[in-house]
C-alpha positions as CSV (number, residue, x, y, z in Angstrom):
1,X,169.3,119.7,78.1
2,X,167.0,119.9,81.7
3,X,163.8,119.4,81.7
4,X,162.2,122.1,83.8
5,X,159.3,121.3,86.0
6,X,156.7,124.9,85.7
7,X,153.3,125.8,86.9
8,X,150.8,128.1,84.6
9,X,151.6,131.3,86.4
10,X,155.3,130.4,86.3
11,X,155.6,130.3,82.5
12,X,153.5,133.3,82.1
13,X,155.6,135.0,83.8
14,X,158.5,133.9,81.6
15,X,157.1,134.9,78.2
16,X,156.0,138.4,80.3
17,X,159.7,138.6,81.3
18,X,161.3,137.4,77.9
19,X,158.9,140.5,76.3
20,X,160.2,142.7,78.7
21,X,164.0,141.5,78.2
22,X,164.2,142.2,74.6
23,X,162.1,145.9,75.2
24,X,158.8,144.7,73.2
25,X,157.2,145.9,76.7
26,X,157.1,148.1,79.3
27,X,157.4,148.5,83.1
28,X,154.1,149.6,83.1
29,X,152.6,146.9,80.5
30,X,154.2,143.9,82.3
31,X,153.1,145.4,86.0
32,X,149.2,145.2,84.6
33,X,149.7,141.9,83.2
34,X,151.4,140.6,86.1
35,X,149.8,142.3,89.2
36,X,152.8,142.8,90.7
37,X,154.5,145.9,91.9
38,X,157.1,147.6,90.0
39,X,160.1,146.8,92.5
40,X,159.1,142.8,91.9
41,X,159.0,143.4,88.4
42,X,162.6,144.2,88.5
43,X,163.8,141.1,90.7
44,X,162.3,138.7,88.9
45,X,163.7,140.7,85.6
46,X,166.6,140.2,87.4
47,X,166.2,136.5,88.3
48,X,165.4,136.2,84.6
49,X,168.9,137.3,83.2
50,X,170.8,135.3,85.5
51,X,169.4,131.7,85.6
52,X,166.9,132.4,82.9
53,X,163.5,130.5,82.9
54,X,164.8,128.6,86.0
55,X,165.2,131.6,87.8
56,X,161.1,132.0,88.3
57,X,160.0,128.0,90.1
58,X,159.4,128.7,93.2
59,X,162.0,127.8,95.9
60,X,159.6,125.9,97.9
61,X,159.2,123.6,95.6
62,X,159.9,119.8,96.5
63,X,160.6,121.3,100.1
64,X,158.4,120.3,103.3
65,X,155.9,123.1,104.7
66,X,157.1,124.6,107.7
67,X,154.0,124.4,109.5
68,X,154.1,120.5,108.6
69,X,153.0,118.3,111.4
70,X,156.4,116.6,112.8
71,X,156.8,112.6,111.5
72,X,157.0,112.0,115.3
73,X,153.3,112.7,116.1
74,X,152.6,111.1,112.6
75,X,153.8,108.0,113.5
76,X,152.4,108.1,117.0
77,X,149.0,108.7,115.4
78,X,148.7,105.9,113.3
79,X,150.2,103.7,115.7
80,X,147.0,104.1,118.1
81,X,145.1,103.8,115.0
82,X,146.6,100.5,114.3
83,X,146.2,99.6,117.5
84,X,142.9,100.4,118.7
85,X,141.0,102.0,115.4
86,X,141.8,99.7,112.4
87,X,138.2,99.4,111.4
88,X,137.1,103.4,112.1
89,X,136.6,106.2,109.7
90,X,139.1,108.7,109.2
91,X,136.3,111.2,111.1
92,X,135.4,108.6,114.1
93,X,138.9,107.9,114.5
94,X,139.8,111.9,115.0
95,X,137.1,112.2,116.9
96,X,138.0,109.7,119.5
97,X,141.7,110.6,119.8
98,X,140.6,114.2,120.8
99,X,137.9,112.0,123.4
100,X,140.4,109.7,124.9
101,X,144.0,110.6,123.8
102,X,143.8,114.6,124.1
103,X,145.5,114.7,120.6
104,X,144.1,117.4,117.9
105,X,144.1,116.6,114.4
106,X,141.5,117.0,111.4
107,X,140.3,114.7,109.8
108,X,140.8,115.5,106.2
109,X,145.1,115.0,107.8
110,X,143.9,112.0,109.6
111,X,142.3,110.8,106.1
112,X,145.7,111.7,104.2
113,X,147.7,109.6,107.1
114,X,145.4,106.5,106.7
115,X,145.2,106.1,103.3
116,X,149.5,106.8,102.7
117,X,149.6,104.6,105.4
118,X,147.4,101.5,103.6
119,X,144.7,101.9,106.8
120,X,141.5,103.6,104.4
121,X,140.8,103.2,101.1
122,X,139.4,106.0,99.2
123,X,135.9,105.4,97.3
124,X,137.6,104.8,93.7
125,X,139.6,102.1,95.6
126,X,136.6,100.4,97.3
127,X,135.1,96.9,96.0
128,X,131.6,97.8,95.4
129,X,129.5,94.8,96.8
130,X,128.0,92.4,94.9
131,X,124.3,91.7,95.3
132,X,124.1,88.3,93.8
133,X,120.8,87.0,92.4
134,X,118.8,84.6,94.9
135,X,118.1,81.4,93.7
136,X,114.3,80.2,93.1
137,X,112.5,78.2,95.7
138,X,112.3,74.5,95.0
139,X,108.7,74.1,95.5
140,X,105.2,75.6,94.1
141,X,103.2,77.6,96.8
142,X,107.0,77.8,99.3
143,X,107.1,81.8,98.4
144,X,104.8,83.7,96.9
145,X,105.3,87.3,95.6
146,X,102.8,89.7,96.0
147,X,102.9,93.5,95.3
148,X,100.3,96.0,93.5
149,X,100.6,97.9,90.6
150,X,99.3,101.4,89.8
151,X,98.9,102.1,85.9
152,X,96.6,103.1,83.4
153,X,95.4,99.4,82.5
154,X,92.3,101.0,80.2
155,X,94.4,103.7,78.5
156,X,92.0,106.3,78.1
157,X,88.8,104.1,78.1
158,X,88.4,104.5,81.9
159,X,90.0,105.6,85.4
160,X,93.5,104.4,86.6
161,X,93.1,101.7,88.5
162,X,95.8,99.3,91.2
163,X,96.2,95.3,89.7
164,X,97.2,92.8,92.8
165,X,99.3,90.1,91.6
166,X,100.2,87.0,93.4
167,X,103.3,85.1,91.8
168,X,104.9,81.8,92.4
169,X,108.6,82.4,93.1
170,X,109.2,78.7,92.3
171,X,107.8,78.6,89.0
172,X,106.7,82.2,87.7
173,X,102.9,81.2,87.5
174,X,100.4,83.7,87.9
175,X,98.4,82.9,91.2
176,X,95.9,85.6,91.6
177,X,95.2,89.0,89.6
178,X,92.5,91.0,90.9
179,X,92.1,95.0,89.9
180,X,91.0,96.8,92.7
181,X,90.6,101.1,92.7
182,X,93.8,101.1,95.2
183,X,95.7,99.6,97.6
184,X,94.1,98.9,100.6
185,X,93.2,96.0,103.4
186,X,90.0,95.3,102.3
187,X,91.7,95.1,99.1
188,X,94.1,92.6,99.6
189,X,91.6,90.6,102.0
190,X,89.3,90.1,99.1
191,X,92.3,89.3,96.9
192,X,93.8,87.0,99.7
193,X,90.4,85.3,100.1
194,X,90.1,84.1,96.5
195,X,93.9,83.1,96.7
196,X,93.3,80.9,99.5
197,X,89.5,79.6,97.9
198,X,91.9,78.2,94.8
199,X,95.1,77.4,95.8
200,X,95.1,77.0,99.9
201,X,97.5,78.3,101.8
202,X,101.2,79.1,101.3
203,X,104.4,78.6,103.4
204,X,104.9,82.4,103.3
205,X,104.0,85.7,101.6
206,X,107.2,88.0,100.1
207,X,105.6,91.8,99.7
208,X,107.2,95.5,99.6
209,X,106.7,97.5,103.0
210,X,103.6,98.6,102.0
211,X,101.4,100.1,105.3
212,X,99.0,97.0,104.5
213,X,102.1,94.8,105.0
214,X,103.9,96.9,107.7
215,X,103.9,99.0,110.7
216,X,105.8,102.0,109.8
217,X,106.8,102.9,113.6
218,X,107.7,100.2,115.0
219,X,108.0,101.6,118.5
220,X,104.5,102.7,117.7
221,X,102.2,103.6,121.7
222,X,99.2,101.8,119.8
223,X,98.8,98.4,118.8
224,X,101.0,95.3,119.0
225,X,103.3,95.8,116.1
226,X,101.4,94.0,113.5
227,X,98.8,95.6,110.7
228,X,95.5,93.7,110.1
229,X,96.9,92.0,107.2
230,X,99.8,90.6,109.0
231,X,97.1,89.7,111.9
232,X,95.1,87.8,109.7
233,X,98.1,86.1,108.3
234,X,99.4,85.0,111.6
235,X,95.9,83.7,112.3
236,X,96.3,81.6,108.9
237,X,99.3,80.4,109.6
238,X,101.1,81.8,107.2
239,X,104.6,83.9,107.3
240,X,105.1,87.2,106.2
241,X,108.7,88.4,104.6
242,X,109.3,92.2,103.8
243,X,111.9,92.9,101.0
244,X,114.4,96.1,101.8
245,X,113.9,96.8,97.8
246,X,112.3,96.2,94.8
247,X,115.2,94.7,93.1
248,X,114.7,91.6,96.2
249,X,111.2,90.9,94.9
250,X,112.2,91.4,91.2
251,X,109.8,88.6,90.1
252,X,107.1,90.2,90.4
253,X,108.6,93.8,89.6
254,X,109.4,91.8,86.2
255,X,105.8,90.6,85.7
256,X,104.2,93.8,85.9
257,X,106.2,95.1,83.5
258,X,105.6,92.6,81.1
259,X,101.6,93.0,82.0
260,X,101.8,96.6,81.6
261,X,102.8,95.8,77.9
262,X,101.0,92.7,77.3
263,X,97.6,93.2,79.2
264,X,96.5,96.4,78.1
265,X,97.0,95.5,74.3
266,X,94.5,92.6,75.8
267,X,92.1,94.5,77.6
268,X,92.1,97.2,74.2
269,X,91.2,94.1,72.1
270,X,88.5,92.8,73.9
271,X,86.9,96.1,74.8
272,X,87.2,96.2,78.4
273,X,87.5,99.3,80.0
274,X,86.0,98.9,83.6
275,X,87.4,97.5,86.6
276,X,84.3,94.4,87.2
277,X,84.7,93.1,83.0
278,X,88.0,93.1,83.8
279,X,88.2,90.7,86.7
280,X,86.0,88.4,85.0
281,X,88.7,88.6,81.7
282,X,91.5,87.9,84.1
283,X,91.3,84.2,84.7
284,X,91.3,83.2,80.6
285,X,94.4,85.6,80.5
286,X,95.9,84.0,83.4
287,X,95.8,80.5,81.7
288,X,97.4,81.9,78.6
289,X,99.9,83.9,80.2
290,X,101.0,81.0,82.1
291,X,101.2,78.6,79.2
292,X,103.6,81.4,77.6
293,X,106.2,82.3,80.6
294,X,105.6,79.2,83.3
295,X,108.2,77.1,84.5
296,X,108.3,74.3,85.7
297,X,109.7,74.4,89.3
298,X,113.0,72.1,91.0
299,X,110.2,70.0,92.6
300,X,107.0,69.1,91.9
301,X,105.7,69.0,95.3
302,X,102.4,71.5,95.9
303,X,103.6,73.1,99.2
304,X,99.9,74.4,99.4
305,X,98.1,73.5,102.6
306,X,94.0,72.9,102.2
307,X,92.1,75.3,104.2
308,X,90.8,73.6,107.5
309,X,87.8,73.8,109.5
310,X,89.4,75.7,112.1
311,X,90.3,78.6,109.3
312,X,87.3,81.1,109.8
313,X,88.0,83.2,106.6
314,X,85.0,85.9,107.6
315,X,86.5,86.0,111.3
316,X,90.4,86.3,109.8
317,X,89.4,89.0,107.5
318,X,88.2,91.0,110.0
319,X,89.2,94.9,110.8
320,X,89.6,94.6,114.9
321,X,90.2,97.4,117.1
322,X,91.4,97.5,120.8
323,X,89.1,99.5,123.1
324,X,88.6,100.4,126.6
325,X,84.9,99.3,128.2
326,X,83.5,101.8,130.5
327,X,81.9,101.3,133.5
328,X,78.5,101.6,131.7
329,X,79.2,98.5,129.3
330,X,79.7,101.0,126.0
331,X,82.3,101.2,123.8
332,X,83.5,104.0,121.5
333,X,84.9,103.3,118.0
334,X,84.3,105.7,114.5
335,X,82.2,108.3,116.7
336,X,79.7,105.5,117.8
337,X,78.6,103.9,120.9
338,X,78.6,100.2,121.2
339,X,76.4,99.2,124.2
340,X,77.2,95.3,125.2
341,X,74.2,92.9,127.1
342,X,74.9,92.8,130.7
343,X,76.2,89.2,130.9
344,X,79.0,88.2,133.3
345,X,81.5,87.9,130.4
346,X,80.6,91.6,129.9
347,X,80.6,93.1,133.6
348,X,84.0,91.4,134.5
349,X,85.6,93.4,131.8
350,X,84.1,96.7,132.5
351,X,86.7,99.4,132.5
352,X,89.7,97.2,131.0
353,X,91.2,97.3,127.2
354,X,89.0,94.5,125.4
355,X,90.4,93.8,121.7
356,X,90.2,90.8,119.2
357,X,91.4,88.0,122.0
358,X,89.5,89.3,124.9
359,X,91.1,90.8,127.8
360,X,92.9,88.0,129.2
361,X,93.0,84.7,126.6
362,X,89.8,83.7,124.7
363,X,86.8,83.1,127.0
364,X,84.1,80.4,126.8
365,X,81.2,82.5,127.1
366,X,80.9,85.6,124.7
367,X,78.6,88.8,125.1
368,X,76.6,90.0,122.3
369,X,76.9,93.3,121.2
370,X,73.7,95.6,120.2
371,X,74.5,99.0,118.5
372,X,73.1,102.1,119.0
373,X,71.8,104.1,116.1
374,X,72.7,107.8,115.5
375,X,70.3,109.9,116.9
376,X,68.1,110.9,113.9
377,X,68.1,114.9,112.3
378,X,65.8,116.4,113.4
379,X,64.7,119.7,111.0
380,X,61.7,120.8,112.5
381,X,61.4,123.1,115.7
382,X,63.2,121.4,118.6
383,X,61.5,120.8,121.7
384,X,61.3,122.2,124.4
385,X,60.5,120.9,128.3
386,X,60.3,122.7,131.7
387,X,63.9,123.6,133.3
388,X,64.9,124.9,136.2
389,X,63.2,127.8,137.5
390,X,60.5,127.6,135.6
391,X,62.1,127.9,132.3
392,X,62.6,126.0,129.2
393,X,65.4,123.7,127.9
394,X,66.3,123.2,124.1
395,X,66.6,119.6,123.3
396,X,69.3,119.1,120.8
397,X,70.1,116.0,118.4
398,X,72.9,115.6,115.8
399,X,72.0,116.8,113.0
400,X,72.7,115.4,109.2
401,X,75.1,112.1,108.3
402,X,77.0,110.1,110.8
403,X,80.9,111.6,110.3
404,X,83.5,108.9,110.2
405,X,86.7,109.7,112.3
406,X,90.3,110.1,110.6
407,X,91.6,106.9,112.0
408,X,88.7,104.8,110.9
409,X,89.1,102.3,107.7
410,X,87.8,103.8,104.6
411,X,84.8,102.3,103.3
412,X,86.2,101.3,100.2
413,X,87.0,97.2,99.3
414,X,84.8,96.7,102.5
415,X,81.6,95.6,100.8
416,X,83.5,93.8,98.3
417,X,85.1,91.7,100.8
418,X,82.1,89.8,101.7
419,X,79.8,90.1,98.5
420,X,82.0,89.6,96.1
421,X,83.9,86.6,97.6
422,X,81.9,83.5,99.4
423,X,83.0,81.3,102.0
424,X,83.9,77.7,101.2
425,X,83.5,75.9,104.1
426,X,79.9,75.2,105.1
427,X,81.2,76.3,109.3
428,X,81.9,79.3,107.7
429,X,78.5,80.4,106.5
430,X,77.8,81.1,110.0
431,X,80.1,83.5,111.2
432,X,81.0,83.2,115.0
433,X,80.3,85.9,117.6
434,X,83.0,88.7,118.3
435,X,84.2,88.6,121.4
436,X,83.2,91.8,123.8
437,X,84.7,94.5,122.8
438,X,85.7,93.7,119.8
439,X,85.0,95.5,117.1
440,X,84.8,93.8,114.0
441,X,84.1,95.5,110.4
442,X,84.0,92.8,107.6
443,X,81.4,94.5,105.5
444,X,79.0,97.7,105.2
């Protein structure tokens, strides 16, 4: 008995037929279930009583198209593949034999070709890649995670608040938590600054490409490429790595999730439920937690360097700004005028770009700066004095509060930065003079 090969349609057509046949339908019945005219009702009827069932496969079946491409341009195809496109796309590779070979194909053909032919693999075929885990640094203070957190730390007891965290990679040991209102420089300068106080300084930094951390543009017309956090950090001495994801700085990723359980039950128990109480609960927690989850690290070594006299903290964590001095020794930065002391230093850079370094290197001699107030609101009549002609002239002032401009720093972290945290190093108590032009916001 043969085994007959049939699509849907073709064994609908066969029970429709075999209905007809023995008259349990009629010409009419079987054109409506069918859709076909009345004249190839009666050929395939016919077709029917001579072969039967096989009678309705289609003769085309297990023949080649007749518009099929010829195996001679087939094989010429994939030959310049072979040759000169192993490695392209099925796409790339039709798009440059229309470029350079003047031959016309699409690429979904192309595609077929290629993959009959062993030269593409389809995705189901395609090893995915394997992102193997990264093994620990040796040392303590080598790497150093450091990301921010967003989360409702107080539950419902107060506002939601960022918490900084500054992990080990060597050994999993909280290094510095510090809750903050959001994510900012000032922020993580104040954070930083206590780091450095307690620990020193690291080999390098591993962050998220936060804007603190990185220059979203980097073919940006302003500014050398590097944010104020990486300036300050290059000033330390101390790298900066960016991850491409979150699953490359999973440490971290990992501790906040285990804080987001652990340290709000805390902060519930003891009652805190305001950003200051709960810095000063962090360090007992800190001790606890790390008694609990710490490890102890491939090498004992401390790869912490001590702060040295040369490391001006207050000068490092410093917002700078690159402006141009006009010819009337003033600057312009957040809607104010800085007027700078007439001093040689000052005059030879009138009308240049004068930032944190100076305009050319770091000079001996340093101008000071004196700032000019707003001028004050004035709500009473304004005055008037003799013009031209005999007239009058209204004297006007700037009325109200001195707008800040869009670009500027926000205010926020930057009071913090200085009261909260204190210098070390007696050098440091007195900070040094910015250079001219420089612009310098540690505090307000």
């Amino acid at each position: 008995m043969a085994v007959l090969i049939m699509s849907d349609g073709e064994l609908a057509r066969a029970d429709t037929l075999r209905d007809l046949d023995q008259d349990r339908l009629t010409i009419e019945a079987a054109q409506q279930l069918l859709g076909l005219s009345r004249r190839q009702i009666f050929r395939l009827l016919r077709a029917y009583r001579l072969q039967g069932a096989a009678g309705l496969i289609s003769k085309k079946r297990g023949r080649p198209s007749n518009r099929k491409t010829p195996e001679g341009v087939r094989a010429a195809v994939l030959a310049i593949v072979r040759e000169r496109y192993a490695d392209f796309g099925p796409t790339l590779a039709a798009e440059k034999l229309a470029e350079h070979h003047a031959i016309t194909t699409s690429k979904e053909t192309l595609r077929r070709w290629m993959l009959e032919d062993g030269l593409w693999l389809d995705r189901r075929r395609r090893l995915k890649r394997a992102h193997q885990p990264r093994y620990r640094r040796d040392c303590v203070g080598e790497l150093v995670q450091v990301d921010g957190c967003e989360h409702w730390w107080f539950e419902d007891r107060g506002r939601q608040c960022t918490l900084l965290m500054f992990i080990d990679d060597a050994a999993s040991r909280l290094l510095q938590l510090r809750f903050v209102r959001s994510e900012s420089t000032f922020a993580y300068f104040a954070a930083l600054r206590g780091y450095l106080e307690a620990h020193g300084k690291p080999v390098a930094f591993y962050t998220d490409k936060h804007v603190v951390f990185r220059v979203a543009k980097v073919d940006a017309p302003k500014g050398d490429g590097m944010t104020q956090f990486g300036r300050a950090l290059h000033a330390l001495n101390i790298d900066l790595i960016c991850a491409h994801s979150s699953q490359a700085k999973g440490r971290v990723e990992r501790a906040h999730k285990t804080l987001q359980d652990r340290l709000v039950k805390e902060l519930r128990l003891a009652g805190v439920s305001d950003i200051d109480a709960a810095n000063a609960f962090l360090p007992a927690f800190m001790a606890r937690h790390n008694d609990r989850f710490a490890r102890a690290p491939a090498n004992d070594k401390d790869l912490h360097r001590p702060l040295a006299l040369r490391d001006d903290l207050t000068e490092a964590f410093t917002w700078r700004e690159t402006r141009k001095i006009t010819q009337a020794l003033t600057l312009h930065y957040d809607r104010m005028v800085y007027v700078l002391d007439q001093t040689p230093a000052a005059l030879a850079a009138a009308t240049k770009m004068a930032g944190g370094g100076g305009v050319s290197g770091r000079p001996d001699r340093r101008a000071p700066r004196r700032r000019r107030p707003p001028l004050p609101a004035i709500r009473q009549e304004p005055a008037r004095r003799p013009g031209r002609g005999g007239g009058e002239q209204v004297l006007r002032s700037a009325a109200g509060d001195h707008p800040r401009g869009p670009a500027a720093p926000r205010r926020e972290h930057q009071a913090q930065a200085l009261d909260q945290a204190r210098p070390r190093d007696p050098r440091q108590l007195t900070p040094k003079p910015e250079v001219w032009g420089s612009v310098g916001l540690c505090a307000t």
